[in-house]
C-alpha positions as CSV (number, residue, x, y, z in Angstrom):
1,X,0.0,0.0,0.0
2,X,1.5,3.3,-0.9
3,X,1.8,5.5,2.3
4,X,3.0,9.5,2.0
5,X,4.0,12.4,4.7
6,X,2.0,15.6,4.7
7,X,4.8,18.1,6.5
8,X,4.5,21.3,7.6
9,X,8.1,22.9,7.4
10,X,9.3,25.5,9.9
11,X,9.1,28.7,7.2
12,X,5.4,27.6,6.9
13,X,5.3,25.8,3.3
14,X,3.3,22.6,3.0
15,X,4.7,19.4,1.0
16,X,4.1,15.6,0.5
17,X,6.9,13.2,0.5
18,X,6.0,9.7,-0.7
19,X,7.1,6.9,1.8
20,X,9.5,4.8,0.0
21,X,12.6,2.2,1.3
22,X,12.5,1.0,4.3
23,X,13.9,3.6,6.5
24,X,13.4,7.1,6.7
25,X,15.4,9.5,9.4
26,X,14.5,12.7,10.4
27,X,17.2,15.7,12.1
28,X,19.3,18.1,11.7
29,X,22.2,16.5,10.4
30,X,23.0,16.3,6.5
31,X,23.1,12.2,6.6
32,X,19.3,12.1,7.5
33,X,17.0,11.2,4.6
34,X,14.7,14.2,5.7
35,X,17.3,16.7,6.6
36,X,15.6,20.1,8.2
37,X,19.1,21.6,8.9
38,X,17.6,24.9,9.8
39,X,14.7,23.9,12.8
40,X,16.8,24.1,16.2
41,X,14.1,22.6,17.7
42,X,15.2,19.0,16.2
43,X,18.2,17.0,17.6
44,X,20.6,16.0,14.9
45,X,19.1,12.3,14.3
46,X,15.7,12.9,15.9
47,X,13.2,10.5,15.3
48,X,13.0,7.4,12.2
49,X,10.4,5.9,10.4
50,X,10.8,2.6,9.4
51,X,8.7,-0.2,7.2
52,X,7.5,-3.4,9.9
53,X,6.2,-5.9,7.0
54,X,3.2,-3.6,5.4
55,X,3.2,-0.7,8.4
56,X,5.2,2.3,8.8
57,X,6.4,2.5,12.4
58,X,8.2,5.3,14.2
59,X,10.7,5.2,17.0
60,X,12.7,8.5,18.7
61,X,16.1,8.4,18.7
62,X,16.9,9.6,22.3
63,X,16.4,13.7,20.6
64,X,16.7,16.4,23.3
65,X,12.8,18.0,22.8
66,X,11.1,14.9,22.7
67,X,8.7,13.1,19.4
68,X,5.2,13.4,19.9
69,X,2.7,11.4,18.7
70,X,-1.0,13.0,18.7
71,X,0.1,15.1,21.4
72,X,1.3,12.0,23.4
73,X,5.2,11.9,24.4
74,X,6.8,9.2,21.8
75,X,8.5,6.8,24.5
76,X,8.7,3.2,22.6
77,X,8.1,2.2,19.1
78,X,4.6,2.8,17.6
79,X,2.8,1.1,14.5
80,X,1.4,4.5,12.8
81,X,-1.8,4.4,11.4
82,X,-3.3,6.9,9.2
83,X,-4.2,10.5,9.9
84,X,-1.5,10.2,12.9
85,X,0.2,13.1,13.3
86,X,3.4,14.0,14.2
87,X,4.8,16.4,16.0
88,X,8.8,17.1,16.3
89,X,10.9,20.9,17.1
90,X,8.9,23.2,14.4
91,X,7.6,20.5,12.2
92,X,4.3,19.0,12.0
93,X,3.8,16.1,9.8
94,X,0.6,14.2,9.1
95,X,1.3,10.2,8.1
96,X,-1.4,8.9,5.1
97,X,-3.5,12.1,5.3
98,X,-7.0,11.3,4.0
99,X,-8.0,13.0,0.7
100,X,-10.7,15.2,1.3
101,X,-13.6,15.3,-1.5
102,X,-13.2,18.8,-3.7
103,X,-15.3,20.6,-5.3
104,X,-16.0,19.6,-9.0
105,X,-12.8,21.0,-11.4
106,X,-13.0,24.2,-13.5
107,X,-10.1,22.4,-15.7
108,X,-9.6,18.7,-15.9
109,X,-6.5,17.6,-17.8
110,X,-7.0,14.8,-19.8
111,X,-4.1,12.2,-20.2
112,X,-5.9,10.6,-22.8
113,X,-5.6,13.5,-25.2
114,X,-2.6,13.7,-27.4
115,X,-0.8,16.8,-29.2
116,X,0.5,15.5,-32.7
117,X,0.8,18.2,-34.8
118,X,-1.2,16.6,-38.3
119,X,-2.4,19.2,-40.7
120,X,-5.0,20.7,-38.5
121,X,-2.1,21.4,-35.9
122,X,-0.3,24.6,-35.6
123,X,2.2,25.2,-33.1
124,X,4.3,28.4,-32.6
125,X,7.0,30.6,-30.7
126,X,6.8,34.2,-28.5
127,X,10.1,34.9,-31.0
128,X,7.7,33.8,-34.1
129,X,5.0,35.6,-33.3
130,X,6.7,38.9,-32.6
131,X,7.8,39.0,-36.0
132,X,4.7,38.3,-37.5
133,X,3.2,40.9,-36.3
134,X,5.4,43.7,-35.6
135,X,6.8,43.3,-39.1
136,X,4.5,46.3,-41.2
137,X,2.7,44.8,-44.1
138,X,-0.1,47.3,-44.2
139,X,-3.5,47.1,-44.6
140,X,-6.4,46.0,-42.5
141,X,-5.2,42.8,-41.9
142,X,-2.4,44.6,-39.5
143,X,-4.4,47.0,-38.3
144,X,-6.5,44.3,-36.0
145,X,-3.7,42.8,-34.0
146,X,-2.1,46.0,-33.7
147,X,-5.5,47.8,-32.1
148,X,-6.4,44.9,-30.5
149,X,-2.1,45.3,-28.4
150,X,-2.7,48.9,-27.9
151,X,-6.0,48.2,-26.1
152,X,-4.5,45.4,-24.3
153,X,-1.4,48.1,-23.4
154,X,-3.7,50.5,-22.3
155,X,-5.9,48.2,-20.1
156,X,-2.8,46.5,-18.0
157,X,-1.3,49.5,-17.4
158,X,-3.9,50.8,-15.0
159,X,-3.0,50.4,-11.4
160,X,-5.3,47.2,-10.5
161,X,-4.8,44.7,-7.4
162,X,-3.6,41.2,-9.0
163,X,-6.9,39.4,-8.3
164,X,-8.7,42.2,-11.1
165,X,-5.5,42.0,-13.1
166,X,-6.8,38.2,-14.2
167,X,-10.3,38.6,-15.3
168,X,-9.3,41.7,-17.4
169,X,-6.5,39.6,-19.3
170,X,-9.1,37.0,-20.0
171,X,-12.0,39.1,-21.5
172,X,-8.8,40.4,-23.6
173,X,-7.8,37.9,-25.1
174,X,-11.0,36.3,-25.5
175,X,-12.3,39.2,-27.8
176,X,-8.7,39.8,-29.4
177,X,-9.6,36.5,-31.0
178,X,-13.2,36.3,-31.3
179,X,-13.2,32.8,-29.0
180,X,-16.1,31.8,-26.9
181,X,-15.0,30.6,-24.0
182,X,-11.1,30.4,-22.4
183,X,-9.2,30.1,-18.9
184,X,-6.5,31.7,-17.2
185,X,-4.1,29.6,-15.4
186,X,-1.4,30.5,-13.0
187,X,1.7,28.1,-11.8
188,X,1.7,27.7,-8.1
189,X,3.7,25.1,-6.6
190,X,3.9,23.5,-9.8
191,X,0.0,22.8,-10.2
192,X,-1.7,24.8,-12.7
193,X,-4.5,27.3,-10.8
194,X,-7.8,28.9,-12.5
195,X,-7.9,32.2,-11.5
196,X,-10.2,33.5,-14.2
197,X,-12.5,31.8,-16.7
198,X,-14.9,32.4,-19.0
199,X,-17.2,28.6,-19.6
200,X,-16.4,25.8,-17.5
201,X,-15.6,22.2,-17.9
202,X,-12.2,22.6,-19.8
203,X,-10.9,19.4,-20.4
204,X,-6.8,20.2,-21.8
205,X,-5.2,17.4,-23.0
206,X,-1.8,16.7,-20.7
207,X,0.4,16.7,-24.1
208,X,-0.7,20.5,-24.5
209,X,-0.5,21.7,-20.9
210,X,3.3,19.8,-20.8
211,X,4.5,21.1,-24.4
212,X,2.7,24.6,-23.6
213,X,5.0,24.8,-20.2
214,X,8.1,22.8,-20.9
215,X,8.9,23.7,-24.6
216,X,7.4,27.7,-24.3
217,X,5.5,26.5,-27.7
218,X,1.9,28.1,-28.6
219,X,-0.7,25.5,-30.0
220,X,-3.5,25.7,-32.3
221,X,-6.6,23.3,-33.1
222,X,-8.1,24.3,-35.6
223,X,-10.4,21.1,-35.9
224,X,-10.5,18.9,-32.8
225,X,-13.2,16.9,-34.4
226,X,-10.8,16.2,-37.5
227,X,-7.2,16.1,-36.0
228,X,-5.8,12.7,-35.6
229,X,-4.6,13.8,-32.2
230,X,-8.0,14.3,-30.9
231,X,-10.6,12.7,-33.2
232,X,-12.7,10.3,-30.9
233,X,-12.0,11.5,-27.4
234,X,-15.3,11.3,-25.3
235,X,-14.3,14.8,-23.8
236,X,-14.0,17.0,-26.9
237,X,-16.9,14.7,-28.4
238,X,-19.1,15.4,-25.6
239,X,-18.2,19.7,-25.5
240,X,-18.2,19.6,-29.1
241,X,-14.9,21.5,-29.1
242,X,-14.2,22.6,-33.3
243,X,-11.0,24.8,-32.6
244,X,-8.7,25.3,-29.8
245,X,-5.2,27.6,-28.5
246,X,-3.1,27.1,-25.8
247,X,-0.3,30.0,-25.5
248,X,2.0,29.9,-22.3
249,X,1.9,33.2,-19.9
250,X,5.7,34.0,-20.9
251,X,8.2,36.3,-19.2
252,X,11.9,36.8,-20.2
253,X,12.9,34.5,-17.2
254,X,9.8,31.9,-16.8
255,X,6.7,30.6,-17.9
256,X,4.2,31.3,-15.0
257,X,1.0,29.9,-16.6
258,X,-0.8,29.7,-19.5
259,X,-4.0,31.1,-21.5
260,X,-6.6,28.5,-23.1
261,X,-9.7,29.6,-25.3
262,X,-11.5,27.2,-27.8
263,X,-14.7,27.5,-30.0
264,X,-17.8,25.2,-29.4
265,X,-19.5,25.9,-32.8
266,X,-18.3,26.0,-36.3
267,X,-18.8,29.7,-36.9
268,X,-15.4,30.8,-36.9
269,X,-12.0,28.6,-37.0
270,X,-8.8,29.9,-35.1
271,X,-6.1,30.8,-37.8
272,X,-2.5,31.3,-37.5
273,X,-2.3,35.4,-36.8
274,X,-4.7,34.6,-34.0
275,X,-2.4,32.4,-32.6
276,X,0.7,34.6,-32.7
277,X,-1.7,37.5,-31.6
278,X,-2.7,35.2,-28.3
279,X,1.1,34.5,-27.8
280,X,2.0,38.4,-27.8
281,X,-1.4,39.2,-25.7
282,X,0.0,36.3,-23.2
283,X,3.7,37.8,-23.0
284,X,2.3,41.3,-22.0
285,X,0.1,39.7,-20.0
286,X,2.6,37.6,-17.8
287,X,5.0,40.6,-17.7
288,X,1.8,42.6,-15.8
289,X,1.1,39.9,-13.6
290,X,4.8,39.4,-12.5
291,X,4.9,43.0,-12.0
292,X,1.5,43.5,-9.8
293,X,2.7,40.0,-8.2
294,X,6.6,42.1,-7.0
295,X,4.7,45.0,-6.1
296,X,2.7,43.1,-3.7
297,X,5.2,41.5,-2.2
298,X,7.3,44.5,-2.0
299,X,4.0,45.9,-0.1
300,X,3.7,43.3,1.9
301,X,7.2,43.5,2.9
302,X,7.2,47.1,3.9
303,X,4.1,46.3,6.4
304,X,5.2,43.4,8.1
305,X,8.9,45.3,8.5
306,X,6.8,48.4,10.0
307,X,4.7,45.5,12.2
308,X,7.8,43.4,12.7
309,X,9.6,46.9,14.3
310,X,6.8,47.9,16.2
311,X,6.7,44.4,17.6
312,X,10.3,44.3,18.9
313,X,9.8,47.6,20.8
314,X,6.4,46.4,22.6
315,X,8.5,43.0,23.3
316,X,11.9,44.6,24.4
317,X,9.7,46.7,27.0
318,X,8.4,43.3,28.6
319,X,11.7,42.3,29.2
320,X,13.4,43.9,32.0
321,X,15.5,47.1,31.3
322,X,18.1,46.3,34.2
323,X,18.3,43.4,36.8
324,X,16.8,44.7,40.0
325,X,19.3,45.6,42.9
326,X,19.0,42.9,45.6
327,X,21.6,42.9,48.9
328,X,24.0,40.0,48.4
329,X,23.6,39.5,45.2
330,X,24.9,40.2,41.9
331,X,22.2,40.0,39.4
332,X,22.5,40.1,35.2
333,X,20.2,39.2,32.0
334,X,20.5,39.4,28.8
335,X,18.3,38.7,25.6
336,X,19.3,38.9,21.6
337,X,16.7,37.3,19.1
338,X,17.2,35.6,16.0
339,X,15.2,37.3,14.4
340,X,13.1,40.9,14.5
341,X,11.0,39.5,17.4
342,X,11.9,36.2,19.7
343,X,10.2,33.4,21.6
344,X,12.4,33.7,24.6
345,X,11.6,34.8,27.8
346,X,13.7,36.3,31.2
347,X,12.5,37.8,34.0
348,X,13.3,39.0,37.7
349,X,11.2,39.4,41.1
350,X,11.9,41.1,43.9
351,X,9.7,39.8,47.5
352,X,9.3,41.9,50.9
353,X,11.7,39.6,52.8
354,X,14.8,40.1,50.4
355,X,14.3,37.1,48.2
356,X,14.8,37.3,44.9
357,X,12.8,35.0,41.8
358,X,14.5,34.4,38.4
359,X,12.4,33.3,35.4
360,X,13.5,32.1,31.5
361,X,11.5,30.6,29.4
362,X,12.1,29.6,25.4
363,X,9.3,28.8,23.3
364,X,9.4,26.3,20.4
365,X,10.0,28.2,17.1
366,X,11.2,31.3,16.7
367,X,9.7,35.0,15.0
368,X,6.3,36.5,15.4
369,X,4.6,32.9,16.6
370,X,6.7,32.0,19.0
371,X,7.1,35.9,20.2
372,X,2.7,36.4,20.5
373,X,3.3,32.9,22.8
374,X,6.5,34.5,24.9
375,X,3.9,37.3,25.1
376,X,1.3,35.3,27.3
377,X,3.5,33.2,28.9
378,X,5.0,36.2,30.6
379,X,1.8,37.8,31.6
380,X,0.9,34.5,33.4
381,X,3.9,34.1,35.6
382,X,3.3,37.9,36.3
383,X,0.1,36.4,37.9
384,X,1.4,33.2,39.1
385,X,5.1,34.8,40.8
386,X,3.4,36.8,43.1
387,X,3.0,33.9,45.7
388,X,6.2,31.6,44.9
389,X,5.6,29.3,48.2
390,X,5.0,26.1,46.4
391,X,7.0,26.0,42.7
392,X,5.3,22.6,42.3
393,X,1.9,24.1,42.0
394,X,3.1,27.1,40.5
395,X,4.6,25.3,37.6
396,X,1.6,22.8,37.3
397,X,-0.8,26.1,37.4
398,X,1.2,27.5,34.5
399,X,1.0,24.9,32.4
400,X,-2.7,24.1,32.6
401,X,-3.0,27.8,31.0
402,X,-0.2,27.4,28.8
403,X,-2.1,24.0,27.1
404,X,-5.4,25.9,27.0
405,X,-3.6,28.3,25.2
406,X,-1.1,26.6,23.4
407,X,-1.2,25.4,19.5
408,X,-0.7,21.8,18.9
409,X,2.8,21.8,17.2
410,X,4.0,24.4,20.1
411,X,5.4,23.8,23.6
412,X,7.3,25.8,26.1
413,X,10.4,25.3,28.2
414,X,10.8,26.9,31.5
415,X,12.7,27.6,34.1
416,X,11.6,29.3,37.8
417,X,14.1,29.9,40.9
418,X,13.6,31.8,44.3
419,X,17.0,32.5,45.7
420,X,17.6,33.7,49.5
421,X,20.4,36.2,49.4
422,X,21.4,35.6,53.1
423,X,21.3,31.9,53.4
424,X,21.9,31.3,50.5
425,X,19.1,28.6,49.6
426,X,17.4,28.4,46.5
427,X,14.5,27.0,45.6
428,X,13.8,26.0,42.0
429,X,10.9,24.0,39.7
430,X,12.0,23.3,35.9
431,X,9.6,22.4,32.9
432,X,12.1,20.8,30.7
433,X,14.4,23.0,30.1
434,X,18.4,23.1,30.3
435,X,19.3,22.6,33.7
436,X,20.9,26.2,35.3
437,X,24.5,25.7,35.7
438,X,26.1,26.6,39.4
439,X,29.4,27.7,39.1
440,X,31.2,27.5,42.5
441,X,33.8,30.1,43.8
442,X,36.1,26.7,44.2
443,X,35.8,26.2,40.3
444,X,33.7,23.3,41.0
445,X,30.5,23.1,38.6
446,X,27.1,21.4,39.3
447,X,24.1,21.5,37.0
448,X,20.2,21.9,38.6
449,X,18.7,18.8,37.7
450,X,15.9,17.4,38.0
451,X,12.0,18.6,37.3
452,X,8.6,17.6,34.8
453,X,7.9,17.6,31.2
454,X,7.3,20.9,28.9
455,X,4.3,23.3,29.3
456,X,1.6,23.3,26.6
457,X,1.4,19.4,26.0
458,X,0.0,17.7,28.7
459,X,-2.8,19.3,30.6
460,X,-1.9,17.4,33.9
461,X,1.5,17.0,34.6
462,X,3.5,16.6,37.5
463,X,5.9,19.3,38.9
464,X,8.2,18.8,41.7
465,X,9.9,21.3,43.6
466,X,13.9,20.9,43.7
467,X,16.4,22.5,46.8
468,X,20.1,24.0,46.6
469,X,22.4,26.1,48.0
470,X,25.2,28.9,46.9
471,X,27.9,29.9,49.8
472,X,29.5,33.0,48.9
473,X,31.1,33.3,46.2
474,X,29.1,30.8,44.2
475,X,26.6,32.1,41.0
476,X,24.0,30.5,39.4
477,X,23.2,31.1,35.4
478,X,20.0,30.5,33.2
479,X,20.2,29.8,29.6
480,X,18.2,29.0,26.7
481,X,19.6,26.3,24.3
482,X,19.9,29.5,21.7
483,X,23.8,29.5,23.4
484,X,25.2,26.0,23.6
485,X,23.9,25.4,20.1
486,X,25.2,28.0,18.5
487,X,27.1,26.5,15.4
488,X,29.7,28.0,12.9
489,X,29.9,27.8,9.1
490,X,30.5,23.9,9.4
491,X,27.6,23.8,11.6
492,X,29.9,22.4,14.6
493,X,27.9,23.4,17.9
494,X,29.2,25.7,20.8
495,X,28.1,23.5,23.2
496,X,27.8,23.0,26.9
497,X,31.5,22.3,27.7
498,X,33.0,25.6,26.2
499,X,29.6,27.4,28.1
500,X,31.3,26.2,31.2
501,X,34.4,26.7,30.8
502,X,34.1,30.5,30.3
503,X,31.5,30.8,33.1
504,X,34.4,28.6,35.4
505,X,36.9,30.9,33.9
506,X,35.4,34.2,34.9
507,X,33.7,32.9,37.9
508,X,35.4,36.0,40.1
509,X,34.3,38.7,37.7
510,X,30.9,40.6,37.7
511,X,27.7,39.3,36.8
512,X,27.3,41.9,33.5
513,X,31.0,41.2,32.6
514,X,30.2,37.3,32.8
515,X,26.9,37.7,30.6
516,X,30.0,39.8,27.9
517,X,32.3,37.3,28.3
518,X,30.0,34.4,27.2
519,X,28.5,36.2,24.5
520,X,32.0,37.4,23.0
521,X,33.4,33.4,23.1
522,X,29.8,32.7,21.4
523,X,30.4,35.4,18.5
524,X,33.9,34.2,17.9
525,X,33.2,30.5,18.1
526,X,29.9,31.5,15.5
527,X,32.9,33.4,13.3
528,X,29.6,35.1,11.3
529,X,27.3,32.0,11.0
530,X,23.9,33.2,11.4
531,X,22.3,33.0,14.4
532,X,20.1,30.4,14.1
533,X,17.9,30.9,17.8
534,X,17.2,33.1,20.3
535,X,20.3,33.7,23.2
536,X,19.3,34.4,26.5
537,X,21.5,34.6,29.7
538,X,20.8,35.0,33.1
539,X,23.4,35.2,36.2
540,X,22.9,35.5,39.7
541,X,26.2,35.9,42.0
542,X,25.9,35.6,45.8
543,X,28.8,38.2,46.9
C-alpha cells in the first residue's frame, strides 16, 4: 500500500513526501533522509520511520525535545496508522492524510488527449510571433492585431490589485480573437490554478498543458473533431470543441502559466495570426502579472517590516531594562533574538523579605509565533510569581493555562528559581528546560537537575519542587539552548562544555561582565554563522 507524509516545514510551506525504502530519518544533520538543517528545535538524528512488514512504524532516537505522537510523548516504538500526526521541534507532519472530496474542477487535464501536430495542428513561438506581427505589411489585416495590443497596453497599465489583473487579461484575449470561451491559469507550486475563466468544464489534453509549459510552444486546433490527435475523445466529443489555442503566460525568465480559449460551434476557426496574436497578448500579459505579483510583495514587505519593528519595541519593554538591585547578590540578564522579534523569555522578582525570583522561558519556534506565545506566557507568571511558596503548584498552574492556550505543534520550556540572598538557599521547579548551571567560587561546577515535562502538552503533569544552596562566592546562570547550540559555518555546535568553561573561567568577575564574556566566546566561536535561535543569559552571583 503506498503511504505518504503531509509536512509542515518551519518557514510555513506545505509538501508531501511519498514513503519509500525501508527507512526514513529525520534531524538536523546532512546524513538524515529528511534533513531540516535549519529547525533548532530537532536534535541532529531525531526520530525514524521505518517499514515493519506492510506498516510504517516510528521510533525517537533519544532527541533532546522529545517526538510526539498525537500530542502524546513518543517513549517506545509505535505502528502509525493513518491521519497520525506528528509532532517534532517546528515540524508538524501528518502520516497517510486522507483526501478530502473537492469541489468539482473548473479544468480537468486529460491524459488521454494527445498533441500531434497533423495538418489541423499549428504550433508556434513568442520569437515567431513577434515578428509576424510587428513586421509592417499594411492594410487591414495589421491593423487588428495592432489595435487589438494597444488596447491590451492601455488596459494593464492601469494600477489594479492582482486578483482584477486576471479577469481583465481573460475578457482580452477572448475578444482579441473572437473565442467563446477560455481560462487563465497560474503556476503555483507547480499545479496549474484557475484564476479567471470564461465557460467551465475545460478538459486540456496533458500533451498540451506539458509542451505549452516545458517547450514555451503556442498551440493551435483548428479542428478537434478532424485532427488525428484528438478525433474520438469522449471529452471533446461530448463539449463539441471545433477549434482550440493554448499559448503559455511568458516572461523573459519563466513561464508562470498559460491562456486557453476554444470555440464550441463552427462559426469561426482559429487561424495562424490569432495564434501569434494570443502569444504576444499572453507575454504582455505575464510581464503585468509578475509586476503587480513584486509590487505586492514588496508591499507586503514594507508592512510586516513596520509590524515586525513595532513588535520588537512592545516586546523589548516586557523584558526587563536592568536586573533589580537585591543585597548580596549580583544579578544580570540578557536577551538577543534571532530574528526581528523572539520566543524567549527572562524575568526577575523582587519579594518583601529580600528574596529574589528568576524566570527564563524559550518557546518552540522562533519569530512572530513564538514571540505572540513568549507574550502570554510572561503575563501568566506575572500572575502566578506573586505567591512563589509552592513552585510545584506554580509550575503545574502555568501549564494548565499554557495548554489551554497553546497550539498543537507548540510547547514551552521553562525555568523558575527563588534565591535567598542571606542563606543562601534556592528554591527552583523546571519544565524541561536546560538545567541552570552553578558555578562555584572553588571552580567546582554542578548542573540543577531534575523537574517535569514541557508546558503546553500535557494538561496534567506533575511538577516537583527541587532545593540548593550557593555559599558565597558561588553564581547561578539560566540559559536557553539558543547558546550552547550555537554553530559555525560547518555547523559544529558551541556546546555546553566551552559554556562552562568561560563561566568557570570568569567565575570571580561581575555578573554583566560574565553575561559579555559568554557572548563574546559565542560570537567568535559563531565566526559570522547566522544566528540560528534566540540567546538568552541569566546570572545571579551571591557576593
Amino acid at each position: 500500500m503506498h503511504h505518504e507524509l503531509l509536512i509542515q516545514c518551519p518557514d510555513g510551506e506545505t509538501k508531501t513526501i511519498p514513503m519509500t525504502g525501508e527507512r526514513l530519518a529525520v534531524g538536523r544533520s546532512s546524513a538524515a533522509e529528511l534533513c531540516f538543517a535549519e529547525d533548532a528545535g530537532l536534535s541532529r538524528q531525531h526520530f525514524v520511520f521505518e517499514l515493519d512488514g506492510d506498516s510504517w512504524t516510528i521510533q525517537d532516537l533519544g532527541s533532546k525535545n522529545g517526538t510526539f505522537v498525537n500530542n502524546i510523548p513518543l517513549k517506545a516504538r509505535l505502528i502509525l496508522q493513518p491521519g497520525d500526526r506528528i509532532t517534532a521541534g517546528h515540524l508538524a507532519i501528518v502520516y497517510s492524510p486522507q483526501t478530502k472530496a473537492s469541489a468539482p474542477e473548473v479544468v480537468v487535464f486529460d491524459s488521454e488527449s494527445g498533441s500531434g501536430s497533423t495538418t489541423s495542428t499549428l504550433v508556434s513561438s513568442l520569437e515567431g510571433a513577434n515578428q509576424t506581427i510587428l513586421v509592417d505589411r499594411g492594410g487591414p489585416k495589421t491593423a487588428a492585431p495592432m489595435k487589438a495590443l494597444i488596447r491590451a497596453g492601455q488596459e494593464l497599465s492601469e494600477n489594479r490589485p492582482l486578483a482584477d489583473l486576471f479577469p481583465v487579461i481573460l475578457d482580452l484575449s477572448i475578444e482579441a480573437v473572437n473565442a467563446q470561451r477560455g481560462v487563465l491559469l497560474l503556476l503555483e507550486h507547480d499545479q496549474l490554478v484557475p484564476k479567471a475563466y470564461r465557460g467551465e468544464g475545460f478538459r486540456i489534453s496533458t500533451a498540451v498543458r506539458d509542451r505549452v509549459l516545458n517547450e514555451r510552444c503556442s498551440i493551435l486546433v483548428r479542428d478537434a473533431q478532424l485532427d488525428e490527435a484528438f478525433k474520438g475523445r469522449m471529452s471533446i466529443v461530448e463539449q463539441k470543441v471545433h477549434t482550440m489555442m493554448a499559448v503559455p503566460l511568458q516572461t523573459k525568465d519563466s513561464i508562470i502559466g498559460l491562456i486557453y480559449v476554444d470555440s464550441l460551434f463552427v462559426l469561426r476557426e482559429f487561424v495562424k495570426d490569432d495564434l501569434d496574436l494570443l502569444t504576444v497578448m499572453a507575454n504582455v500579459a505575464a510581464i503585468r502579472i509578475e509586476n503587480a505579483r513584486l509590487a505586492e510583495i514588496e508591499q507586503a514587505e514594507r508592512i510586516l517590516q513596520r509590524d515586525l519593528g513595532q513588535a520588537a519595541e512592545i516586546q523589548r519593554r516586557m523584558l526587563p531594562p536592568q536586573a533589580p538591585h537585591v543585597p548580596h547578590t549580583d544579578l544580570a540578564g540578557f536577551n538577543v533574538p534571532c530574528r526581528t522579534v523572539g520566543g524567549d523569555y527572562y524575568d526577575f522578582f523582587t519579594y518583601p523579605d529580600g528574596r529574589v525570583g528568576l524566570a527564563l522561558g524559550d518557546v518552540s519556534g522562533k519569530g512572530l509565533p513564538a514571540a505572540l506565545m513568549m507574550m502570554g506566557l510572561q503575563a501568566r507568571v506575572h500572575v502566578l510569581a506573586e505567591d512563589p511558596r509552592d513552585l510545584a503548584a506554580f509550575m503545574a498552574r502555568l501549564n494548565k493555562t499554557t495548554c489551554a492556550n497553546c497550539p498543537s505543534n507548540r510547547f514551552i520550556t521553562f525555568f523558575f528559581c527563588v534565591l535567598d540572598p542571606v542563606s543562601g538557599d534556592v528554591v527552583f521547579a523546571n519544565a524541561g528546560h536546560n538545567p541552570p548551571v552553578i558555578v562555584r567560587a572553588s571552580g567546582q561546577t554542578q548542573l540543577l537537575e531534575g523537574g517535569g515535562p514541557v508546558l503546553g502538552i500535557l494538561p496534567i503533569a506533575p511538577y516537583r519542587e527541587e532545593r540548593a544552596h550557593l555559599d558565597a562566592g558561588d553564581m547561578l546562570v539560566l540559559y536557553s539552548d539558543g547558546v550552547t547550540e550555537a554553530t559555525n559555518s560547518v555547523n559544529d555546535e558551541y556546546g555546553e562544555d566551552r559554556f562552562v568553561r568561560v563561566l568557570r573561567d570568569r567565575r570571580a568577575d561581575p555578573a554583566p561582565a560574565i553575561v559579555q564574556a559568554t557572548m563574546q566566546s559565542v560570537n567568535e566561536f559563531a565566526a559570522g554563522a547566522p544566528q540560528a535561535d534566540d540567546i538568552t543569559l541569566v546570572v545571579a552571583k551571591r557576593v
